[in-house]
N, C-alpha and C positions, 0 to 999 in steps of 0.2 A: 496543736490547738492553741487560741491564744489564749493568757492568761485575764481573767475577767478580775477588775480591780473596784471597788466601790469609796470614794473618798466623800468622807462626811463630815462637812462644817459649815455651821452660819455666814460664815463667809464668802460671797461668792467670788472675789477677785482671788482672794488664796486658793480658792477649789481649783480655780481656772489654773494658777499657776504651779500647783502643784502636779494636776493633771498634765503638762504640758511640761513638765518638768521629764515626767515617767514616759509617755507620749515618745519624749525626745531622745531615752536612753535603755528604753527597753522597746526592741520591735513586734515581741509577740503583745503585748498588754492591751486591753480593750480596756476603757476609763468611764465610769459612771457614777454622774454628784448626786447626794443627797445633804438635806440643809440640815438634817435632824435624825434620832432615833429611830422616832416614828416612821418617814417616812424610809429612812433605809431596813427598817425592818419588811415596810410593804415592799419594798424589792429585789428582798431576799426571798419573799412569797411568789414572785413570779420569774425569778431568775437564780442560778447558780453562781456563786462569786467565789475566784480563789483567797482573795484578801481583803480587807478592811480596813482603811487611814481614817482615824478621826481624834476629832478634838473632845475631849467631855464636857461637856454640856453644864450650865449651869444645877442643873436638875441631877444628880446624883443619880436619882431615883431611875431616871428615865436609861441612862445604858446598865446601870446593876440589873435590871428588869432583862432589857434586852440581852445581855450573855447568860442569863440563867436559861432562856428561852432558849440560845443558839446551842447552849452544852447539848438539849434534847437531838438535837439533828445528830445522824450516824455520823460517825470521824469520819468517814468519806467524802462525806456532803456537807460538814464543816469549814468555815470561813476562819483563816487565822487570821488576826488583827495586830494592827498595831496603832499606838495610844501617840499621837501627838500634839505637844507642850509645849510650853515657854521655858515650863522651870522643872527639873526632873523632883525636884524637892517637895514640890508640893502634897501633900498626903494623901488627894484624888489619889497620886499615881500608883502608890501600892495597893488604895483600893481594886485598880485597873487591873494589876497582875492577879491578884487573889481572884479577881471576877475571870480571867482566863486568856487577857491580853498577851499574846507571844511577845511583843517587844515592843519600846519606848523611841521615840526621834526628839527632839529637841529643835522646835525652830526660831528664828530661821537654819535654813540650814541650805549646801550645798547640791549637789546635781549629784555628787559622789556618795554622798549620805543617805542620802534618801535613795539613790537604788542596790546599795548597801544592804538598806533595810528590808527593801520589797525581795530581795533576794534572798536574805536569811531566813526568810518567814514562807517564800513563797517562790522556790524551784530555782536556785542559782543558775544563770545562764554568762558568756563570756560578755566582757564590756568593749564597747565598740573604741577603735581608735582614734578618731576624729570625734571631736564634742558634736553632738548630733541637736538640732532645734526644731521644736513641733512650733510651726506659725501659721494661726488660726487663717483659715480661706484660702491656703496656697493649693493650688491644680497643677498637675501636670498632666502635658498632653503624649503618648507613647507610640512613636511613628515606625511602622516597620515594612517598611517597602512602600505602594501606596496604602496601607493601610493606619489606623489610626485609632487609639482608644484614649478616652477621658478616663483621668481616676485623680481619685484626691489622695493629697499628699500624706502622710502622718510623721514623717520626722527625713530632714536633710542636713546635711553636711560638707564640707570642701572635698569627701569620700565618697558621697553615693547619698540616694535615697531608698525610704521605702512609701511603699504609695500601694491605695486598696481602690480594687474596681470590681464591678459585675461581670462576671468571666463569659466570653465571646470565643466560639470555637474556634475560630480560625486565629487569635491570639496563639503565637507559641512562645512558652514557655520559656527557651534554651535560647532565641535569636534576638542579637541584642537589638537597642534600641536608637535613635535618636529621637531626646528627650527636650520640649520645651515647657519650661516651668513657669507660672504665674502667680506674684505673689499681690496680698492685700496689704499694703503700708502705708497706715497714714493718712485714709481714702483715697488711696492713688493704686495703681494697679501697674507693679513693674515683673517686665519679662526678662529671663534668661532665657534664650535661644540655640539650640544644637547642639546638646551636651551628647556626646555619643557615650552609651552606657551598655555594660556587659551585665547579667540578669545572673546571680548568685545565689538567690536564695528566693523559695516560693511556696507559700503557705494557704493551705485552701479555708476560711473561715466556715463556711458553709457550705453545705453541697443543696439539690435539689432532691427532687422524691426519689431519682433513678439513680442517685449518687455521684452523679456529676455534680463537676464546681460550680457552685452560683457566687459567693462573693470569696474574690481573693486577693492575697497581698503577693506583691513583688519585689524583691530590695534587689535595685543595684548600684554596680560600681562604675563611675565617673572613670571613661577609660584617658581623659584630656580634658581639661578645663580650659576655655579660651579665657586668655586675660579679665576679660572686660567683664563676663562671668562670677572670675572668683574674684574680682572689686564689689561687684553688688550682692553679693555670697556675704562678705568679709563685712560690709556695712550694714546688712540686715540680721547679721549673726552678734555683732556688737552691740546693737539696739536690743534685742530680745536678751541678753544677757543684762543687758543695763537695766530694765524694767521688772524682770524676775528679782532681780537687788532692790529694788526700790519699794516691789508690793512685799517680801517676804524679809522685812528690817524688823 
């Protein structure tokens, strides 16, 4: 199952990039912003979350409110959180632990820290070896014989990707793939073409009423990269590293 994350700041260029930080280095994580207390409190009302990133709020009042309310949920259906900062010093920040915060991040901060953190708090899983990048609008298309399925991307690499689609029965599972990838840059729209790809790992997000797969993910592995490939790979991985440094200074 994947891990449900909820990241909460007035911010919304940092939600984006933090989300897309996690996105990129952890494959089971589902990512949902909220700007504020309030509203992430209302989506804890209508959804399960395994964790919590957020900033405190000018309003003190407003998250000491909100963790007295979340201690009442069972430890099972409990959200661990974490409190992220400028400056660990600041005196919010022990207010934050005494209210019930599992742990502190400091930003900005790295791709390594931050799933660091989501891991301490919230189910350690192994970290991938290729820096992995979630880039907003990228599609791939998954060709397997004459067959063919759209699904959109959630994080790729010079290793492999993973990508989520509506599962279609005649999709299998175990046969790989030849993959053409579509990315959004820039308002420009560039293709990677015939990445032949071996299928690793496959995770069902949801099923239907009879328990069959309805939405799922697939991660695979790049079994050859054609040159020309990992040059537009290598150039749009630079760029998205370079702009996650520049919104998270």
């Amino acid at each position: 199952m994947a891990r449900n994350i909820m990241i909460v700041d007035g911010s919304v260029p940092r939600r984006r990039v933090i989300a897309s930080m996690i996105m990129a280095n952890l494959s089971d994580a589902e990512v949902t912003e909220a700007k504020n207390a309030y509203e992430a409190w209302e989506l804890l009302q209508r959804a399960q979350f395994n964790l919590i990133l957020f900033f405190w709020e000018p309003s003190a009042e407003a998250w000491l409110n909100f963790f007295l309310r979340l201690k009442k949920h069972p430890t099972s259906n409990r959200a661990g959180a974490i409190l992220l900062t400028t400056d660990t010093g600041f005196p919010y920040v022990k207010e934050a632990l005494r209210a019930g915060v599992a742990d502190t991040l400091t930003i900005p901060c790295g791709k390594l820290e931050l799933t660091n953190a989501v891991n301490r708090v919230c189910n350690p899983v192994a970290f991938h070896q290729s820096p992995r990048h979630s880039l907003p609008g990228t599609t791939a298309l998954l060709q397997q014989g004459s067959r063919s399925y759209h699904a959109r991307v959630i994080n790729v690499s010079l290793g492999g990707l993973l990508c989520e689609f509506d599962y279609i029965e005649d999709f299998s599972v175990t046969t790989p793939a030849t993959i053409n990838i579509t990315f959004q840059h820039q308002e420009k729209q560039l293709t990677a073409n015939g990445i032949y790809s071996i299928p690793i790992r496959f995770y069902v997000l949801d099923n239907n009423a009879n328990y069959s797969p309805n939405r799922v993910r697939i991660a695979y592995r790049f079994a050859k990269l054609p040159m020309a490939v990992q040059d537009l790979f290598e150039q749009l991985f630079q760029f998205a590293t370079e702009q996650e440094r520049l919104l998270l200074r």
